[in-house]
C-alpha positions, -999 to +999 in steps of 0.1 A: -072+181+746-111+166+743-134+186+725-170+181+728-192+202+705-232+195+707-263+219+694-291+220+717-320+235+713-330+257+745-367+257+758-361+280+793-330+292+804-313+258+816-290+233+796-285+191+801-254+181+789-241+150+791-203+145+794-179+112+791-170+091+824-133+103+816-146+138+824-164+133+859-147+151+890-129+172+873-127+213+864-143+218+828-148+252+811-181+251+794-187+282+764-223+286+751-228+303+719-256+307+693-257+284+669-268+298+633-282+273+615-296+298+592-273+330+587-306+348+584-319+338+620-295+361+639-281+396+635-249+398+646-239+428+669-203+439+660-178+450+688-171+486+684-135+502+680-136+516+714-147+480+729-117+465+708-092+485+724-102+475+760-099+441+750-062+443+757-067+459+795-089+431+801-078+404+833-087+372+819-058+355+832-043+346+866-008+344+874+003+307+875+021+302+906+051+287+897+085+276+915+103+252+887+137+261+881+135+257+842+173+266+836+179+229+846+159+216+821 
């Protein structure tokens, strides 16, 4: 798996990001999170115990859709 971590700093509400040739034409997932350069620039907002527990009943998945006999392996 290829990795690519950058820090950008945002001026309006759109990111550039430039990405290796191997990557063109193909399906990338793309997570943005804050980057704390200085523990004191953010306060960080804590799940509660009732948002925890949902976690679980949460679809994040899809069912893959797949037909290979694996006892034959």
């Amino acid at each position: 798996m290829l990795g690519i971590r950058t820090i950008l700093k945002t001026k309006s509400n759109n990111l550039k990001i430039q990405i290796p040739d191997s990557l063109k034409n193909r399906e990338l997932e793309v997570i943005v999170l804050p980057a704390a350069t200085n523990a004191h620039d953010y306060e960080y907002e804590f799940w509660s115990d009732k948002e925890l527990k949902q976690l679980g009943k949460l679809n994040l998945g899809k069912k893959i859709k797949d037909k290979e006999d694996y006892s034959k392996w």
